[in-house]
C-alpha positions in Angstrom: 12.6 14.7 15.6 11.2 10.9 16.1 11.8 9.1 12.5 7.7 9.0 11.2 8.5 4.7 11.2 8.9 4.9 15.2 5.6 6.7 16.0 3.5 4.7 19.0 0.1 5.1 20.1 0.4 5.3 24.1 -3.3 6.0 25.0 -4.8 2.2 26.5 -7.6 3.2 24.3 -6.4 3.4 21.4 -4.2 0.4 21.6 -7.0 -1.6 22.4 -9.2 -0.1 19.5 -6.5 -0.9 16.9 -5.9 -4.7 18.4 -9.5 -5.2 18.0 -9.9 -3.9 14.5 -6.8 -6.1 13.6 -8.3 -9.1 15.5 -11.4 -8.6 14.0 -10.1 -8.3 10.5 -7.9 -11.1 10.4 -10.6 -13.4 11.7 -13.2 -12.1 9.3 -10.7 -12.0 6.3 -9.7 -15.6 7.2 -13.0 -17.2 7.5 -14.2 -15.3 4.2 -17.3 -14.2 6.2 -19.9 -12.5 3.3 -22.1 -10.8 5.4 -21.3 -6.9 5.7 -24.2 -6.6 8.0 -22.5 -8.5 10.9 -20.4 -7.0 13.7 -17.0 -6.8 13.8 -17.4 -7.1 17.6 -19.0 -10.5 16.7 -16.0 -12.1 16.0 -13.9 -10.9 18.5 -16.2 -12.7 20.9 -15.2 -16.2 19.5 -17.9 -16.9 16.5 -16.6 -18.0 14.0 -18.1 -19.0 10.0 -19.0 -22.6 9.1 -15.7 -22.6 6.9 -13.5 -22.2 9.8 -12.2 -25.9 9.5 -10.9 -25.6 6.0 -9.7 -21.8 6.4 -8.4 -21.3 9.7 -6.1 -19.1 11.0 -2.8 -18.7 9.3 0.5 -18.5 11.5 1.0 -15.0 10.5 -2.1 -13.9 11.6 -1.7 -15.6 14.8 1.8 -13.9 15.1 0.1 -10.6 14.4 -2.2 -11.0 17.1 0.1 -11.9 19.9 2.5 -9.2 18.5 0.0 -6.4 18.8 -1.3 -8.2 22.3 2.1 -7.8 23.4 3.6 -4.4 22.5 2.6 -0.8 22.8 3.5 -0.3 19.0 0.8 -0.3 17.2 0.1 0.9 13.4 0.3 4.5 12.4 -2.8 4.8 10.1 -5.8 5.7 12.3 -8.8 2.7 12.1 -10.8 4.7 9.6 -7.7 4.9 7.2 -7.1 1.0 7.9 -10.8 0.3 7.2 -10.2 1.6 3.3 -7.7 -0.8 2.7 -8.7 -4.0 4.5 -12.7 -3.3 2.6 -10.8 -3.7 -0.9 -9.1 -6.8 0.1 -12.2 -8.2 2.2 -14.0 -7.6 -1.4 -11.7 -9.1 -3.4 -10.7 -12.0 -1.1 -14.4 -13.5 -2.4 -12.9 -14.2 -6.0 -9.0 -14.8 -5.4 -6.1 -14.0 -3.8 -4.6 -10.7 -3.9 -1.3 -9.2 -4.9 -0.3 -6.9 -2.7 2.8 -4.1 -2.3 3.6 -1.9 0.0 5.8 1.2 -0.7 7.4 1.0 3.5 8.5 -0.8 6.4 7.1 -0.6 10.0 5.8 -1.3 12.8 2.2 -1.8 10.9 3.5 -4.2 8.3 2.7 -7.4 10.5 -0.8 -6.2 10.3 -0.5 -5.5 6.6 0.6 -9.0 5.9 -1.6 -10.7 8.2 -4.7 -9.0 6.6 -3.4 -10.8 3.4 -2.5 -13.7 4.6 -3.6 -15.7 1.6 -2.3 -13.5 -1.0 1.4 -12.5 -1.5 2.5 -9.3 -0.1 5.4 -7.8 -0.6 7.2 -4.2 1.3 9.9 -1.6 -0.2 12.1 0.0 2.0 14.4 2.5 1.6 16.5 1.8 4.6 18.7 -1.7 4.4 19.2 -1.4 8.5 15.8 -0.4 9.2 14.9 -3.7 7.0 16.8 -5.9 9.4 15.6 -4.0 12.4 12.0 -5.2 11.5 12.4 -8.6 10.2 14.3 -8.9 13.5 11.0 -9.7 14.9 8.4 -10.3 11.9 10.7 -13.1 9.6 8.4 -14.0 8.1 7.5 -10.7 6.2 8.7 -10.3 2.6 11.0 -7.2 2.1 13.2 -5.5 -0.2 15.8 -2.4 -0.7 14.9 0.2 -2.9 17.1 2.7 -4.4 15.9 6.2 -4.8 16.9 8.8 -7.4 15.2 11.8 -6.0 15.0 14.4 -3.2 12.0 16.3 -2.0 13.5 19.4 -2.7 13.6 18.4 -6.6 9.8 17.6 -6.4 8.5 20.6 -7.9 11.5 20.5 -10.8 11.0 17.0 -11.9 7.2 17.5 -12.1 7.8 20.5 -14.9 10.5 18.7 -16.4 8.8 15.1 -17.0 6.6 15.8 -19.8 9.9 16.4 -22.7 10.8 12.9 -21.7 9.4 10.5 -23.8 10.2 7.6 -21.6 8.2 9.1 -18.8 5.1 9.8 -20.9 2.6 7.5 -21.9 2.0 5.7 -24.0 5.5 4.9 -23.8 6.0 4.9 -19.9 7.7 2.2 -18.2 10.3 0.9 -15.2 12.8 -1.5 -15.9 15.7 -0.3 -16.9 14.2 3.5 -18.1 17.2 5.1 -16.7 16.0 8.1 -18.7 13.1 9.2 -16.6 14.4 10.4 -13.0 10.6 9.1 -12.0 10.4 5.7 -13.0 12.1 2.8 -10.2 14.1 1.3 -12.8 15.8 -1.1 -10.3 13.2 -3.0 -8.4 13.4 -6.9 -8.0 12.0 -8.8 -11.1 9.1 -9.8 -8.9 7.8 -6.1 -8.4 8.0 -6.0 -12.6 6.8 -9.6 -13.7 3.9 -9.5 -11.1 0.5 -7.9 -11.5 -0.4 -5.6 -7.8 -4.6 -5.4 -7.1 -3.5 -3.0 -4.3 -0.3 -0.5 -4.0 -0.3 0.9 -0.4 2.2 4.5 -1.0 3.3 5.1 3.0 7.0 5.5 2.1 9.8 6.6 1.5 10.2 9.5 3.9 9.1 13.0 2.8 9.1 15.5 5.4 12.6 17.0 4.9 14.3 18.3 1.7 17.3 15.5 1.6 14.9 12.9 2.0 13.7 10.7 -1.4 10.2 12.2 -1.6 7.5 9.9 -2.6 7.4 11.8 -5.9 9.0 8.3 -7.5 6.6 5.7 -5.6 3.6 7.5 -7.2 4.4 8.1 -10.5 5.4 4.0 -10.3 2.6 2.9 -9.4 0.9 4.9 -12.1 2.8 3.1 -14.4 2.3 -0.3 -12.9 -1.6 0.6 -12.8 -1.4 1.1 -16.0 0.2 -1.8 -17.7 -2.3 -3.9 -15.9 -3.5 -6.9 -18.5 -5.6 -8.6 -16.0 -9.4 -7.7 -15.5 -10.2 -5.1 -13.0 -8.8 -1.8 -11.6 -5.6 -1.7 -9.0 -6.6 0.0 -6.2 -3.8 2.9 -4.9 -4.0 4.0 -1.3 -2.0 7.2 -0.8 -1.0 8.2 3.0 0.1 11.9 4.5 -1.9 13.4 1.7 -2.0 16.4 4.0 1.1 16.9 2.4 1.8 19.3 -0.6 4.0 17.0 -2.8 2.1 13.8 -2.3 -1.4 16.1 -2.5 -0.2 17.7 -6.1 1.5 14.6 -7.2 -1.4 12.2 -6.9 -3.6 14.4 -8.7 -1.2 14.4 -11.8 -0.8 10.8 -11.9 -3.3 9.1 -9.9 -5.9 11.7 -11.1 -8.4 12.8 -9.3 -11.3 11.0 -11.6 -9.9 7.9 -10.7 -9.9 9.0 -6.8 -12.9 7.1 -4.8 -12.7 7.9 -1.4 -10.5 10.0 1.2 -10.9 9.4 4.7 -8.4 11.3 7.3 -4.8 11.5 5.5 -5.6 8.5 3.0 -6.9 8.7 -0.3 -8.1 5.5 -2.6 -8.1 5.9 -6.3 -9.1 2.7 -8.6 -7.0 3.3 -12.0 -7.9 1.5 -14.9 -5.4 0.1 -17.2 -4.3 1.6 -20.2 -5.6 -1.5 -22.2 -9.0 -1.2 -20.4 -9.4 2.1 -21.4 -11.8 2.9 -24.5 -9.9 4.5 -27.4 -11.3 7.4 -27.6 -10.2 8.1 -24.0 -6.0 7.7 -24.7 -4.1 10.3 -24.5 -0.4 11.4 -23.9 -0.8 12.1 -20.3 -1.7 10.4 -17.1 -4.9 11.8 -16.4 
């Protein structure tokens, strides 16, 4: 079976749909156009926003273009999944930069990057060779090893057996270091833990076979993470292959589904609140 991180879209079509979305969102997220009333199609036609002097186009977005010009590998979310995300940081691109991280490695992270070109991004992989593979040809991308405790085929055991673990239970949740709850990353890069994410994007690790690490871990992290948010605002979590069973019953346990604001193909977006944000009378010792 073709590892999920090789997929290509050979139709012409498609190619050329995706290239244009990514065109058209780099240039729009780049000249910080307002307007939602405008075309897309506008853009890709060489109009460009009065600010264009002071906010051109970054390098990365310029490498994104001609590497999406120039290869028949093109990202694996359809347009309409890709049109969640790149709204959020479109909306919150206005106010500041965003912090974002991506749970995966691929062919779409270019795109990813380039989207955010003036916020920090930052991608997860499980696979150290697959890392150097990709920055082979995108160097400039940020990326890091992660080390997985789990298998899929211990998803539906570590879901009953969290809750008599205090260190994976609110209020007392947490990463670093909590060597105690199987869920919690507890060896990430200081960044992930000292830095505040306004978007998690959960495409990885793999899931589809029983040896593989599940992305049982990924979510319940970026619960956590979502959680300890001190910042004002929500962080927005975009969950792929919901299709899925394990990612399906594990994002309603700790994403929840009040917090879920849209699905669109395989992709749902919850907004989660922190814990701080949260009225008092809303705590409780769960996620959800």
């Amino acid at each position: 079976m073709m590892n999920k991180r090789h997929r290509l879209l050979e139709k012409p079509w498609c190619l050329r749909l995706a290239l244009a979305g990514l065109i058209a969102g780099v240039l729009f997220i780049s000249s910080h156009v307002g307007n939602s009333d405008r075309s897309l199609l506008c853009y890709l036609a060489g109009e460009r926003d009065s600010r264009r002097a002071e906010s051109s186009e970054t390098p990365i977005q310029l490498t994104a273009i001609l590497h999406y010009a120039t290869s028949r590998r093109v990202p694996q979310q359809s347009v309409a999944e890709i049109t969640v995300s790149f709204d959020v940081l479109q909306s919150l691109s206005s106010s500041s930069s965003s912090n974002f991280l991506i749970f995966g490695l691929g062919f779409d992270s270019l795109m990813w990057s380039s989207l955010n070109a003036h916020g920090e991004t930052l991608f997860l992989e499980e696979d150290p060779k697959w890392v150097q593979t990709v920055l082979k040809d995108a160097p400039t991308l940020r990326a890091n090893t992660v080390r997985y405790r789990t298998h899929l085929s211990e998803a539906d055991d570590l879901l009953t057996a969290y809750r008599s673990v205090p260190e994976c239970m609110p209020p007392k949740a947490y990463l670093r270091g909590n060597d105690r709850c199987k869920l919690a990353l507890s060896d990430l890069p200081d960044e992930v833990y000292d830095k505040e994410w306004d978007l998690i994007m959960i495409d990885a690790p793999r899931g589809y076979f029983p040896e593989a690490p599940g992305r049982m871990a990924a979510i319940f992290s970026a619960a956590v993470m979502a959680r300890a948010r001190m910042r004002p605002g929500v962080t927005h979590v975009f969950l792929h292959d919901v299709d899925r069973r394990v990612e399906k019953v594990y994002a309603e346990e700790f994403l929840c589904p009040k917090y879920r604001v849209s699905a669109v193909g395989r992709l749902w977006h919850f907004e989660i609140p922190s814990a701080a944000n949260l009225s008092r009378g809303s705590h409780s010792t769960g996620f959800c």
